[in-house]
DRENRO-941292 format. One line per 8 residues: number of its first residue (from 1); their letters; for each residue z, x, y of C-alpha. Coordinates in nm, 3 decimals. Each point is the difference from the previous one (the first is absolute). Layout:
% DRENRO-941292
NUM = A = Z X Y ~ ... .
% end
This chain:
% DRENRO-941292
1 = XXXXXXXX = 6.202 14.057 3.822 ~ 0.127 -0.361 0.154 ~ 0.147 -0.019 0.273 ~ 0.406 -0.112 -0.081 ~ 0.233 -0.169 0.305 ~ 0.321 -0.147 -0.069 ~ 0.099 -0.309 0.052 ~ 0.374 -0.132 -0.035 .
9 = XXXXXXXX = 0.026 -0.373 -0.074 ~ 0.086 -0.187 0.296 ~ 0.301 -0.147 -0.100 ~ 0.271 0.067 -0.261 ~ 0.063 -0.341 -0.067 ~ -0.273 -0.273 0.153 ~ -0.249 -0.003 -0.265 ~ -0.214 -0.284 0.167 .
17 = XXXXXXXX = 0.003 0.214 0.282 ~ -0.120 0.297 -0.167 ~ -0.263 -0.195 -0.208 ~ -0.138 -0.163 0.309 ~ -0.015 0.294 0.197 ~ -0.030 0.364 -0.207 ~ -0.330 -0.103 -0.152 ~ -0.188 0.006 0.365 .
25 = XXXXXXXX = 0.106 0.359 0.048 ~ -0.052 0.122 -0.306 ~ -0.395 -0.178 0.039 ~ -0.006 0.160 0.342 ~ 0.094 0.336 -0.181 ~ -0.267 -0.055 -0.247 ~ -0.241 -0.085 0.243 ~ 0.019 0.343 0.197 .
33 = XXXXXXXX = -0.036 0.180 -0.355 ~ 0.360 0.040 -0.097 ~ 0.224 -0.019 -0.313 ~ 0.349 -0.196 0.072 ~ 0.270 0.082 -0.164 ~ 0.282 -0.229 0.005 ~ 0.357 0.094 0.016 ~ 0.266 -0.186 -0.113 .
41 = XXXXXXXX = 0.307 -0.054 0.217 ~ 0.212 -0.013 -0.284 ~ -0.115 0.315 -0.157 ~ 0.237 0.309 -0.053 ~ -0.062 0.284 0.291 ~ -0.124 0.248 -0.232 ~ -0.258 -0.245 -0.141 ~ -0.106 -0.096 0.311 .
49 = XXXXXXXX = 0.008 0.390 0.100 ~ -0.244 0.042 -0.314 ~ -0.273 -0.284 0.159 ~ 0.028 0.189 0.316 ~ -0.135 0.329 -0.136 ~ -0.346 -0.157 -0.118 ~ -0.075 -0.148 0.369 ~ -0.160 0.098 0.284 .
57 = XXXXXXXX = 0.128 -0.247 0.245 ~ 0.273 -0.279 0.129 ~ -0.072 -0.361 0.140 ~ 0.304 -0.147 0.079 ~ -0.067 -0.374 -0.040 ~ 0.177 -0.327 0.197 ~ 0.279 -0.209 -0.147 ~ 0.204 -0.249 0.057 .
65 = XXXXXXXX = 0.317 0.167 0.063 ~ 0.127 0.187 0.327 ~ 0.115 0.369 0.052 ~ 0.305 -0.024 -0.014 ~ 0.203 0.049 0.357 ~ 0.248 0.249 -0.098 ~ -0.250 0.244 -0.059 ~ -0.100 0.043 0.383 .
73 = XXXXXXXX = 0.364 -0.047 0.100 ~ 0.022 -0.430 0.095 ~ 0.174 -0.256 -0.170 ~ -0.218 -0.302 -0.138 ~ -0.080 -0.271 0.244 ~ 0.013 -0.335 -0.167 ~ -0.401 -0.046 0.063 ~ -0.027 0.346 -0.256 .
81 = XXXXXXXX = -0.111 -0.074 -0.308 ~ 0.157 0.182 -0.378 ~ -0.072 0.324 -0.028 ~ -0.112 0.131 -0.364 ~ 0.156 0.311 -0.104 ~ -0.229 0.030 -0.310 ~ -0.292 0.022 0.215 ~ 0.183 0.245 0.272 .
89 = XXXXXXXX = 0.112 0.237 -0.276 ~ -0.350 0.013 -0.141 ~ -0.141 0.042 0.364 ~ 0.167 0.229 0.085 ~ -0.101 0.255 -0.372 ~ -0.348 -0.057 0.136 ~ 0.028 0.093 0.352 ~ 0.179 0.331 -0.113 .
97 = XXXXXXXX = -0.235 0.048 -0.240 ~ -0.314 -0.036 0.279 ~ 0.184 0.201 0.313 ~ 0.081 0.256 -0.231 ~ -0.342 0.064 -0.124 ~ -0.210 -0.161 0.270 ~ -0.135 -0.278 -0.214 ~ -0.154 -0.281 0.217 .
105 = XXXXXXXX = 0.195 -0.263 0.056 ~ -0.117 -0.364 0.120 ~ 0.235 -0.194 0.086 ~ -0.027 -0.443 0.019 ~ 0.226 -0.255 0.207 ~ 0.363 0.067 -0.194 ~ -0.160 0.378 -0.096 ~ -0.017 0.071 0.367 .
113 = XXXXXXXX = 0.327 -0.080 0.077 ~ 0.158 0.197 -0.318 ~ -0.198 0.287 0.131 ~ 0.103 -0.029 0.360 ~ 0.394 -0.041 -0.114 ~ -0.043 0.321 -0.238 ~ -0.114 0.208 0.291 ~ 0.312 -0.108 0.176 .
121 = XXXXXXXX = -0.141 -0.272 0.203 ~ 0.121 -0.377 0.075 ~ -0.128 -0.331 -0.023 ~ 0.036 -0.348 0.224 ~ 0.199 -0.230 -0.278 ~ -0.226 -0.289 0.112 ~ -0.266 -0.032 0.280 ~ 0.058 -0.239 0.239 .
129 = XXXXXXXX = -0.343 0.045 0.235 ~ -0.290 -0.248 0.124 ~ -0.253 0.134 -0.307 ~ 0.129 -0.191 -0.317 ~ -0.037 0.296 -0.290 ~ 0.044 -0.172 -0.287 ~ -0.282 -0.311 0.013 ~ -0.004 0.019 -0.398 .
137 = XXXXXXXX = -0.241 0.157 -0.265 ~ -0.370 -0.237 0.082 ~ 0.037 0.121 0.379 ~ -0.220 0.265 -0.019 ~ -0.011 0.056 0.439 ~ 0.347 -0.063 0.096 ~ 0.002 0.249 0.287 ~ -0.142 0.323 0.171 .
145 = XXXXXXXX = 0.085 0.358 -0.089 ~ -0.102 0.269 0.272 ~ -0.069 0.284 -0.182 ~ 0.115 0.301 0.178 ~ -0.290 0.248 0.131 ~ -0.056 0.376 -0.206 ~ 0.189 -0.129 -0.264 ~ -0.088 0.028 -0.368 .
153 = XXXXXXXX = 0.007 -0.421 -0.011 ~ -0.211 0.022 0.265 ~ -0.233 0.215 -0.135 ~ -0.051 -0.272 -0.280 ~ -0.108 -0.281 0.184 ~ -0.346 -0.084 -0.074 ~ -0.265 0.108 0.299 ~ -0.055 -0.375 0.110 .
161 = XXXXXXXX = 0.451 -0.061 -0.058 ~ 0.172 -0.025 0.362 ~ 0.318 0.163 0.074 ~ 0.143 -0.291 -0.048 ~ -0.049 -0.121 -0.345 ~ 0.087 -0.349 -0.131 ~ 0.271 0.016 -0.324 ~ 0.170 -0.240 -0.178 .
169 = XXXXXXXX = 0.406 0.008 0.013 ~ 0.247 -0.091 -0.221 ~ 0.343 0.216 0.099 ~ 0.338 -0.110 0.199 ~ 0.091 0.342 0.046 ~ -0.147 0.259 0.155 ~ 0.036 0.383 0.075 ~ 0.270 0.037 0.321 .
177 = XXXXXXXX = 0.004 0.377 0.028 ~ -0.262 0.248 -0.168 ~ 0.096 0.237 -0.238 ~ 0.022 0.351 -0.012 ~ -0.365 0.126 0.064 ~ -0.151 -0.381 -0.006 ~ -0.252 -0.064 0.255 ~ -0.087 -0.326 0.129 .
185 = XXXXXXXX = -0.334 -0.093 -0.102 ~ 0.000 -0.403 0.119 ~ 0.189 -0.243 0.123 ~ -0.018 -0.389 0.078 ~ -0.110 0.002 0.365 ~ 0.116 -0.302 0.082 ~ 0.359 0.039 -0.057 ~ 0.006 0.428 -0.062 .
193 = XXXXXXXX = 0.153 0.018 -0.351 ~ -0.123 0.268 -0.239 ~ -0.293 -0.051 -0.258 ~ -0.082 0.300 -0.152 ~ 0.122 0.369 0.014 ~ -0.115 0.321 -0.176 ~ 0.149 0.365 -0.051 ~ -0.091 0.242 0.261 .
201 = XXXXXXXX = -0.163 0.239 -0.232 ~ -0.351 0.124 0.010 ~ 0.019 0.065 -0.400 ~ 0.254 -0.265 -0.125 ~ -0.166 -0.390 -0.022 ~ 0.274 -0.219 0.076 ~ -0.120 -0.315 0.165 ~ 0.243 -0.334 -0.019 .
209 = XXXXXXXX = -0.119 -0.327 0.138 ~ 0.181 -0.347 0.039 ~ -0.261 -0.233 -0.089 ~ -0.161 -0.055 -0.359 ~ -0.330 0.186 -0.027 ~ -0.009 -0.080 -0.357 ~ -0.004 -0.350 0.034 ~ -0.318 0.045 0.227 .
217 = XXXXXXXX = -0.172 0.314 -0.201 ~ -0.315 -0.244 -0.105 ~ -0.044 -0.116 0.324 ~ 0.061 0.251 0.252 ~ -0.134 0.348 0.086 ~ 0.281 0.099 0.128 ~ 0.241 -0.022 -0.305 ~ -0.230 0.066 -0.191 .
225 = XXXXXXXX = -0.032 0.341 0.214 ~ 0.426 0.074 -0.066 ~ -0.058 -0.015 -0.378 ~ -0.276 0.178 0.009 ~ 0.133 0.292 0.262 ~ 0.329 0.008 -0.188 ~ -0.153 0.032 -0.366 ~ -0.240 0.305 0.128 .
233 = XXXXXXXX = 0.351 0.120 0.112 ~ 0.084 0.029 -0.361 ~ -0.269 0.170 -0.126 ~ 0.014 0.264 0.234 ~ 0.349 0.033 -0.066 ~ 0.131 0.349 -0.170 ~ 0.322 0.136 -0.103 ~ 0.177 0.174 0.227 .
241 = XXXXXXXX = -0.016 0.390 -0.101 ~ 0.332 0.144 -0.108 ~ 0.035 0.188 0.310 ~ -0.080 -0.252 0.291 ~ 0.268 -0.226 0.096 ~ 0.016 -0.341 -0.099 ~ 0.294 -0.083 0.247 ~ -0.063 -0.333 0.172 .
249 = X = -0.213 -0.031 0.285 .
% end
């Protein structure tokens, strides 16, 4: 039986955005012996509802649009970019939809910081630090990560990776306080801000970085290694039984 992950378009209303970018994920996807299946941001919730019961997993992809600031309790800064409330609403279906049946969830730049936000966390509106984060698409090292020891990100570095891995970068914002049951998995050591967190749950894969591993899946071991963890994530997955609670974690 294929493996299925959702995938929301990235944005409700860019298409040369979303034709540029949603066909490198959905390769990447491919690549680690998954079936995408696209959902449309301007789909009705109980059609959307309908794609979610035939999937075993979430990626939450990058976009150009910003969370909006109201959501973690901050007005916009005039450096914040639109937020896109077609994307948000379909966001946030998917990541009730994964925490309440454990689906893995991998989130991607913009996906990271939806997740973050939905477990109650906040975000810096615009980074303002000595690392520049957002070099453009053909930088493929724009800066260190230092991946955090024992964690599951850790554990996919390849034997010969250091600790502190070279990604590429292509964000303004950046995660400011951790969600509810986020760990910090890496940061920029330079200047300290957040790369990558995951859910602090032995049996629930959650893993969201900042960087672009599908952009780099041919080329590096490493993102190739996310896919690859996150898709065996999905296979294993099962349906919560009736009586075990499917609260969030």
């Amino acid at each position: 039986m294929p493996i299925r992950i959702a995938i929301p378009e990235p944005t409700s209303s860019d298409q040369a955005y979303n034709q540029r970018s949603l066909p490198l994920y959905l390769a990447a996807l491919r690549a680690a012996g998954a079936t995408p299946i696209i959902v449309p941001l301007h789909e009705r919730q109980d059609r959307v509802a309908r794609l979610l019961a035939g999937v075993q997993g979430i990626l939450l992809p990058g976009s150009g649009a910003d969370v909006d600031p109201q959501r973690y309790g901050e007005d916009p800064i005039p450096e914040c970019g639109e937020a896109d409330p077609g994307r948000t609403a379909v966001d946030e279906l998917l990541l009730q939809d994964a925490f309440n049946l454990r689906k893995p969830i991998l989130g991607i730049c913009h996906g990271t910081q939806t997740l973050n936000v939905w477990r109650n966390g906040s975000l810096v509106q615009d980074l303002n630090t000595p690392v520049n984060h957002r070099p453009g698409r053909e930088v493929v090292e724009a800066h260190p990560v230092r991946i955090a020891q024992g964690s599951r990100l850790a554990r996919l570095l390849p034997p010969d990776e250091p600790v502190e891995a070279q990604v590429n970068s292509s964000h303004h914002q950046a995660i400011r306080l951790p969600g509810d049951n986020l760990l910090v998995s890496a940061v920029s050591p330079v200047d300290g801000v957040i790369e990558a967190v995951e859910l602090d749950s032995a049996d629930h894969f959650v893993l969201a970085v900042q960087w672009h591993p599908e952009r780099t899946y041919t080329h590096r071991a490493f993102s190739r290694a996310i896919f690859a963890a996150f898709v065996r994530a999905a296979e294993a997955w099962e349906p919560p039984r009736i009586d075990e609670s499917v609260s969030p974690a």
